[in-house]
C-alpha positions as CSV (number, residue, x, y, z in Angstrom):
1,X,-9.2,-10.8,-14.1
2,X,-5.7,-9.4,-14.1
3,X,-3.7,-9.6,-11.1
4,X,-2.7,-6.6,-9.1
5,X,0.7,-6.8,-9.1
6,X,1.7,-3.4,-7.3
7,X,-0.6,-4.5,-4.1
8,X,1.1,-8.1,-4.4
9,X,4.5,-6.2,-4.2
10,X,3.5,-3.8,-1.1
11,X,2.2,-6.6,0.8
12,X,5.7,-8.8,-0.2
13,X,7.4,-5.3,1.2
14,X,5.0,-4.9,4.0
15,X,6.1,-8.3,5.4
16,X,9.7,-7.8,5.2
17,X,9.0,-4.7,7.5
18,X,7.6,-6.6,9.6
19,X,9.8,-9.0,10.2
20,X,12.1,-6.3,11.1
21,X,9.6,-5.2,13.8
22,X,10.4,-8.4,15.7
23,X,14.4,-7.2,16.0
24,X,13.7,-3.4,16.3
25,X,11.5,-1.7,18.6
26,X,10.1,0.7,16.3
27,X,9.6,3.4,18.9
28,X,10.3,7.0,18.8
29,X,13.6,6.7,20.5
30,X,14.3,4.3,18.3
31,X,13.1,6.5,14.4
32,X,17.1,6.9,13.9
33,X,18.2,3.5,14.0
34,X,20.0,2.8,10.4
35,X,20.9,-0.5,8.8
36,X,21.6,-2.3,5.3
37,X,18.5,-4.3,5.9
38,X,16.3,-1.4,6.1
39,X,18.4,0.4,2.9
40,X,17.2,-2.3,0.6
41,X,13.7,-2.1,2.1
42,X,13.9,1.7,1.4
43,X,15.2,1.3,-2.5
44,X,12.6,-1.3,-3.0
45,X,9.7,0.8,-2.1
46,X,11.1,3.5,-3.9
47,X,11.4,1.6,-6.8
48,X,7.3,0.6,-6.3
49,X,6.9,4.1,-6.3
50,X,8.5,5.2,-9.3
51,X,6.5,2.3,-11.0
52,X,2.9,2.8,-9.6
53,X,3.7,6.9,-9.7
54,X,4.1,6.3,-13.7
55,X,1.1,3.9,-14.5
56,X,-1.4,6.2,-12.2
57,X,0.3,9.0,-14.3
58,X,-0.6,7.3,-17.9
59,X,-4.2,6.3,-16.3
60,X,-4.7,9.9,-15.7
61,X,-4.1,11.4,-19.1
62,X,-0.1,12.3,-18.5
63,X,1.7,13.4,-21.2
64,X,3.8,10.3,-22.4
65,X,5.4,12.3,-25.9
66,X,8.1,14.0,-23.1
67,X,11.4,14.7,-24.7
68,X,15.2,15.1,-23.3
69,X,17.4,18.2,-24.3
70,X,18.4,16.2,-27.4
71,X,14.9,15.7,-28.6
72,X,14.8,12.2,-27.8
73,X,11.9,10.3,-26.0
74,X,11.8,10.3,-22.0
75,X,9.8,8.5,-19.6
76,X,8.3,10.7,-17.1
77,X,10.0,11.5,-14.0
78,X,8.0,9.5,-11.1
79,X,8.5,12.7,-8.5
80,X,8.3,16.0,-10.5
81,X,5.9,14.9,-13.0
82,X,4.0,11.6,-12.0
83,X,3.1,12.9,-8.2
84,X,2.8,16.2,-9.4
85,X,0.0,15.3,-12.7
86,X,-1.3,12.9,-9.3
87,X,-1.7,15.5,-6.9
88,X,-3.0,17.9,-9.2
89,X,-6.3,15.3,-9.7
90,X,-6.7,13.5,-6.4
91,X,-4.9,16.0,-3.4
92,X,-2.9,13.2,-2.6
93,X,-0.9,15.1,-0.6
94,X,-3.6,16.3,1.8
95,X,-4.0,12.5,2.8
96,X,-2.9,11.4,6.1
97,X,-1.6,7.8,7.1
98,X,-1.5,6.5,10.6
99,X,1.4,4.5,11.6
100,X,-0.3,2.8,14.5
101,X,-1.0,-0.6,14.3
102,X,0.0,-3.1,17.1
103,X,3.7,-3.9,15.7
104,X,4.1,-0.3,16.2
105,X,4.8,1.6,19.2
106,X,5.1,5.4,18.0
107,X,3.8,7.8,20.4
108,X,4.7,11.4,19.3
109,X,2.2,12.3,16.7
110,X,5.0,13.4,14.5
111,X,5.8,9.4,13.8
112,X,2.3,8.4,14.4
113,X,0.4,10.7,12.3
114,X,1.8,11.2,8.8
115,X,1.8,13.3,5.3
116,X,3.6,10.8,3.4
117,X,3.0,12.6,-0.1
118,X,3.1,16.3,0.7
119,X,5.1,18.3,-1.3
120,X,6.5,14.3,-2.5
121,X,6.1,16.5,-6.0
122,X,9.4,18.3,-5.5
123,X,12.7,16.9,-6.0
124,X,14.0,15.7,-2.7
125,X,11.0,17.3,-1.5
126,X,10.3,14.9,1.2
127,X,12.5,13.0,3.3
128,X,11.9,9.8,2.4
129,X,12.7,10.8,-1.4
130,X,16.3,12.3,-0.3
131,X,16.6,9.5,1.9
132,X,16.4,6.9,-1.3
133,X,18.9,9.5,-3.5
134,X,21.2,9.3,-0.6
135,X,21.3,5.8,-0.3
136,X,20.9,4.8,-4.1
137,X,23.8,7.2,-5.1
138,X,26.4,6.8,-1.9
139,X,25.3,3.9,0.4
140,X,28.2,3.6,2.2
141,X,28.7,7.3,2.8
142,X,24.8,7.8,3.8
143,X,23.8,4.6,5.1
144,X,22.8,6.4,8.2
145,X,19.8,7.4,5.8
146,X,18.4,4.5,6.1
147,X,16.2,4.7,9.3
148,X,13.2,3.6,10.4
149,X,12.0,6.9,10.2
150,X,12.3,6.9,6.6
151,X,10.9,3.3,6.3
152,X,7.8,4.4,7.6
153,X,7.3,7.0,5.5
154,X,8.2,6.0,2.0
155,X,5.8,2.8,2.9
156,X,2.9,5.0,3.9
157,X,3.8,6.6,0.9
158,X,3.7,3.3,-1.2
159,X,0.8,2.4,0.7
160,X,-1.3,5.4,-0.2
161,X,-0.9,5.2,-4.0
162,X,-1.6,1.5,-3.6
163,X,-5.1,2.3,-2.5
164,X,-5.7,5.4,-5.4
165,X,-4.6,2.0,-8.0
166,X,-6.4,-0.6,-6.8
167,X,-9.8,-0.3,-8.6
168,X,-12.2,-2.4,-5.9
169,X,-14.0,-1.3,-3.0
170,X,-13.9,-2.3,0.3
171,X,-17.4,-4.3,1.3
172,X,-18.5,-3.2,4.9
173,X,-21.7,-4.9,5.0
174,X,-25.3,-3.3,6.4
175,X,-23.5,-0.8,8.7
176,X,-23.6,2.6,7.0
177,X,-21.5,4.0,9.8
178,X,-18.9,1.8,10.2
179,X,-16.2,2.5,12.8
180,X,-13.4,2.2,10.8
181,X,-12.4,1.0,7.3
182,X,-9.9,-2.3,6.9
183,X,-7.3,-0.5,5.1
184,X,-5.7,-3.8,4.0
185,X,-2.2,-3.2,6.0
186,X,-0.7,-4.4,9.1
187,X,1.3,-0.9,9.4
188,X,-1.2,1.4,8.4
189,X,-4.6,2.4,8.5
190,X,-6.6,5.9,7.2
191,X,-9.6,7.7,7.3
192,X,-13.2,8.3,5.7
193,X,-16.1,10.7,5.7
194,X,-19.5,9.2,5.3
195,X,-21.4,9.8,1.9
196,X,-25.4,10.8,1.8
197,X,-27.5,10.2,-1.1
198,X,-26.3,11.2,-4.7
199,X,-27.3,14.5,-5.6
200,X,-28.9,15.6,-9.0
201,X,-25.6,15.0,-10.8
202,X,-24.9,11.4,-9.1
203,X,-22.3,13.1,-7.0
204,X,-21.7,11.6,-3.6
205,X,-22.8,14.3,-0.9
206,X,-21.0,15.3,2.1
207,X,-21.7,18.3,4.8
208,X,-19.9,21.6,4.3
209,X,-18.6,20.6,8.0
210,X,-16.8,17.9,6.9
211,X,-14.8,19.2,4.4
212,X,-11.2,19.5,6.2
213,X,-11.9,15.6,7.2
214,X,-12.9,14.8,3.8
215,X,-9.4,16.5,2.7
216,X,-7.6,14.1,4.7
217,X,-9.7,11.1,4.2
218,X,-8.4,8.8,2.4
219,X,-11.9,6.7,2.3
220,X,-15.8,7.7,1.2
221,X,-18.3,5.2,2.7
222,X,-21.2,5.0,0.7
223,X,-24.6,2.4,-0.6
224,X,-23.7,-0.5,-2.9
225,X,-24.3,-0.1,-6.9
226,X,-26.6,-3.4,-6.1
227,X,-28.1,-2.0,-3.3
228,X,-28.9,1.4,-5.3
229,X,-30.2,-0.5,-8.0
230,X,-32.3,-2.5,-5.7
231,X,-33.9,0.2,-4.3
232,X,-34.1,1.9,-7.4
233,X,-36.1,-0.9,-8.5
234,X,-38.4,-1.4,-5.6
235,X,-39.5,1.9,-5.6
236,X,-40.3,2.0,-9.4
237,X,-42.8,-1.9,-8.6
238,X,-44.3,0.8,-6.4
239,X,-44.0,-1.7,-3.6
240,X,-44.1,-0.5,-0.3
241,X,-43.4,-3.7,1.6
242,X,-40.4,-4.8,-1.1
243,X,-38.6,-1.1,-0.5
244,X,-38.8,-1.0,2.7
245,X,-37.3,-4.1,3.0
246,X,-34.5,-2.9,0.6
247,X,-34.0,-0.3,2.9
248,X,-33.1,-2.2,5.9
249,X,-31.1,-4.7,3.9
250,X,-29.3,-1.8,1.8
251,X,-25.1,-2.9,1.9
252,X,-22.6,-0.3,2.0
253,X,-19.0,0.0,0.5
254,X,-15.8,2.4,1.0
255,X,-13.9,3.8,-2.0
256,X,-11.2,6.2,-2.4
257,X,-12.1,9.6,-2.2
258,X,-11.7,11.8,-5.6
259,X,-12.1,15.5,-5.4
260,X,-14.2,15.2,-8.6
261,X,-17.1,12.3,-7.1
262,X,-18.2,14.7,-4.3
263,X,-20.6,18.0,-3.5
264,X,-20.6,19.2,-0.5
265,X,-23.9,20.5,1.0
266,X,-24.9,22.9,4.0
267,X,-26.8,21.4,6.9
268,X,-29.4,23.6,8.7
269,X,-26.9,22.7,12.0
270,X,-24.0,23.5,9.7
271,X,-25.3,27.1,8.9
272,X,-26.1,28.0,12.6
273,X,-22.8,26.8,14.3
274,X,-20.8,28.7,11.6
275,X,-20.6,32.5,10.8
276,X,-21.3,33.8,7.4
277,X,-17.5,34.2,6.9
278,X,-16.6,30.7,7.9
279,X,-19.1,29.3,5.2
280,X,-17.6,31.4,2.4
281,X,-14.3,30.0,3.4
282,X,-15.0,26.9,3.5
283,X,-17.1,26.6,0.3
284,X,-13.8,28.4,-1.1
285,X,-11.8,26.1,-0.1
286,X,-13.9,23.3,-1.2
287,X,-14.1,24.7,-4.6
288,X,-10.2,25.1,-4.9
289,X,-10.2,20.9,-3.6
290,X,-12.4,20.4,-6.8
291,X,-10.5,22.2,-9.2
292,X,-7.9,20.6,-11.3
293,X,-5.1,23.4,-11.7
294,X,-2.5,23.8,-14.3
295,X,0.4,22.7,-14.4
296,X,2.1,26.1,-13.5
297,X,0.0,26.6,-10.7
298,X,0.6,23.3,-8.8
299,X,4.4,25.2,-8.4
């Protein structure tokens, strides 16, 4: 089994942060405090970034033939290419992070409640990208760059794309409503919708309700391949006593959420708490989350 490098390297990073937890009060009086420490920890994650951006690029079908001005062979730029080709097949930058684990003491949702890859497609369009230019280019003229603010951020950022690599699921057990899903971090933790049973097309389902939590979920709770198969298997013996004890034994996993592994469906509830209007704008907006757009419409 090949080792996960990119998760080793986050979690190497992730330490480092925290050991500069136990100097700095990461508070929200304190987002501005700068230092050299915190620079290298910025250019390292950026550096993670630019890597993982460019393999999740390749694994996605991005173009690798791109040429210069000179017609010679380029690698892909990490922001304006790899996050954009990203975004444009997983809404990446929909995804919230929450910076609120117990080495953190952010209060002001601003700090606490974070966007880490929204518009991360643009050049320098997110702070904690024109942040790392600042510093990479002219340290000693923009140290001050070099915040906590932007540590948080470019590490939620490094830990979201983390999550979209890694290829295993997270095993939660008999519970198919878990309270929450172990994200894997000591910083960070995200969100997840709950899946109901496969539809025709072996989609995952999800209410029409739940779409704007399902945008920002990062997570999709659903049944086991075993435990499907099991069940699959006891209903086909024609069993009774062997399903239904499948059933109650049935383990659940979370994986990340792709645009492209969900349908959503209408509840009776869901039709009468919403008006006509909302549905169609919902289901609209559901169907523009599905679709993969062009390249000259991601902007």
């Amino acid at each position: 089994m090949q080792v996960n490098l990119f998760w080793k390297a986050y979690k190497n990073l992730e330490k480092d942060v925290l050991d500069v937890t136990n100097y700095i009060h990461f508070t929200d009086c304190h987002k501005d405090v700068y230092s050299l420490r915190i620079a290298e920890l910025i250019v390292r994650a950026a550096i993670e970034i630019e890597s993982i951006s460019k393999e999740l690029y390749e694994q996605l079908d991005g173009d690798m033939h791109l040429k210069d001005v000179d017609g010679n062979k380029r690698e892909p730029f990490f922001d304006t290419e790899c996050l954009k080709h990203i975004d444009k097949h997983w809404k990446l930058s929909k995804k919230k992070v929450y910076a609120i684990s117990h080495h953190l003491f952010f209060l002001k949702d601003e700090n606490r409640i974070l966007r880490p890859l929204r518009e991360a497609h643009k050049r320098k369009g997110v702070n904690w990208n024109r942040a790392y230019q600042a510093i990479k280019h002219n340290r000693s003229k923009e140290i001050k760059e070099a915040s906590i603010k932007h540590l948080i951020r470019i590490m939620a950022a490094l830990f979201l794309l983390n999550i979209y690599y890694k290829t295993e699921s997270v095993f939660l057990g008999r519970s198919d409503n878990p309270h929450y899903v172990p994200s894997g971090s000591e910083l960070f933790s995200v969100d997840f919708v709950r899946a109901y049973p496969l539809d025709d097309n072996g989609n995952l389902s999800v209410l029409m309700s739940e779409f704007e939590n399902a945008e920002a979920a990062v997570y999709i709770t659903k049944i086991t391949e075993e435990s499907k198969q099991h069940l699959h298997n006891t209903k086909d013996n024609h069993n009774q006593f062997k399903h239904i004890r499948a059933l109650q034994e049935r383990e659940y996993e979370a994986v990340a959420i792709k645009p492209d592994m969900i349908t959503f469906h209408k509840s009776k509830k869901c039709i009468d708490d919403y008006t006509e209007e909302r549905l169609i704008l919902l289901e609209e907006r559901a169907n523009n989350w599905k679709t993969i757009k062009s390249n000259s419409e991601t902007g």
